[in-house]
PLY file of the C-alpha trace (Angstrom):
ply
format ascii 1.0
element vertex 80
property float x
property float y
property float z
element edge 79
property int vertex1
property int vertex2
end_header
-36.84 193.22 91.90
-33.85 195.75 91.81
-33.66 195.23 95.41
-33.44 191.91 95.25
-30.74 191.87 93.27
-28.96 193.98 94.94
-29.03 191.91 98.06
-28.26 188.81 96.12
-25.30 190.37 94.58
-23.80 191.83 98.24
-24.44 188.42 99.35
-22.36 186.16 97.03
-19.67 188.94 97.36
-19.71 188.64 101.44
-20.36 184.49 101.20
-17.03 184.24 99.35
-15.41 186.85 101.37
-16.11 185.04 104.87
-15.06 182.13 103.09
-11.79 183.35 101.89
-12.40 183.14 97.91
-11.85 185.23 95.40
-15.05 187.12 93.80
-16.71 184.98 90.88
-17.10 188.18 89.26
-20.21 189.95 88.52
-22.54 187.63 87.30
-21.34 185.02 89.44
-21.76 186.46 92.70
-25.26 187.60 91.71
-26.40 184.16 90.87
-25.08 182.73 94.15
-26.55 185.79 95.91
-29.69 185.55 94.40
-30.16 181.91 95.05
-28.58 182.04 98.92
-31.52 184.65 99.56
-33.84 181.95 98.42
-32.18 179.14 100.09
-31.77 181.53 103.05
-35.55 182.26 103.01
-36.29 178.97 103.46
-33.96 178.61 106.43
-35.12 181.52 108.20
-38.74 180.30 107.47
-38.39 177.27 108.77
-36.40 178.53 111.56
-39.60 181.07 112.50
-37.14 184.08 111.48
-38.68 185.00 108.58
-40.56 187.76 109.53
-37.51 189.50 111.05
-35.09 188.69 107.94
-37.81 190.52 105.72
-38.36 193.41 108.07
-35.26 195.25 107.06
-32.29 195.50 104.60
-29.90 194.51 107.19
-32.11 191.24 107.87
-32.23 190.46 104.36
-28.66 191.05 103.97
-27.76 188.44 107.04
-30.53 185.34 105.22
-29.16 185.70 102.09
-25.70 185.77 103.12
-26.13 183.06 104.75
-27.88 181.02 102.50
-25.11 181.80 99.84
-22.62 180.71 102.42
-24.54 176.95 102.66
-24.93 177.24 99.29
-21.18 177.05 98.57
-20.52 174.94 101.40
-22.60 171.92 99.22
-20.93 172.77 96.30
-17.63 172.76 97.85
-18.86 169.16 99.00
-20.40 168.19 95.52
-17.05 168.98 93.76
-14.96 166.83 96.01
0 1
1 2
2 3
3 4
4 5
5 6
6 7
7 8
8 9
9 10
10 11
11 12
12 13
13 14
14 15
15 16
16 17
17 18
18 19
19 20
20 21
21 22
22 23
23 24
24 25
25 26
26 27
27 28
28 29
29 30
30 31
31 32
32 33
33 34
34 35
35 36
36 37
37 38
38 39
39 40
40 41
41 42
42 43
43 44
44 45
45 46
46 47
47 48
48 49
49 50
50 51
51 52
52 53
53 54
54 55
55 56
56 57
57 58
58 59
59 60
60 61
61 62
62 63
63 64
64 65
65 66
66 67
67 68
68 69
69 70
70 71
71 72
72 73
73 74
74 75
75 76
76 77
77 78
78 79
């Protein structure tokens, strides 16, 4: 679970930096982390990557950033 968190928290930190935003602080790059690694999960799984996102921390690192990076991208959409 720690792990996971972890991830999910490097993740909303590197989503917003590729994106060129400023951190949402703590708490707010751990929630987008944490739910880019699930939305990420999904995208790899469907994508037949799964198995080699999971296999190491790198690969987790690379769904979950991505999936936090989608995941802004629609909110960025929503707000506007």
């Amino acid at each position: 679970m720690i792990y996971f968190l972890l991830i999910g928290l490097a993740a909303g930190w590197l989503a917003g930096k590729i994106l060129g935003r400023r951190s949402f602080g703590l708490i707010g790059d751990l929630v987008i982390g944490v739910l880019g690694a699930l939305l990420g999960g999904v995208l790899f799984k469907l994508l037949g990557l799964a198995v080699a996102a999971a296999a190491t921390l790198l690969g987790s690192l690379i769904a979950a950033t991505v999936g936090a990076i989608l995941l802004l991208l629609v909110l960025d959409k929503i707000k506007r």
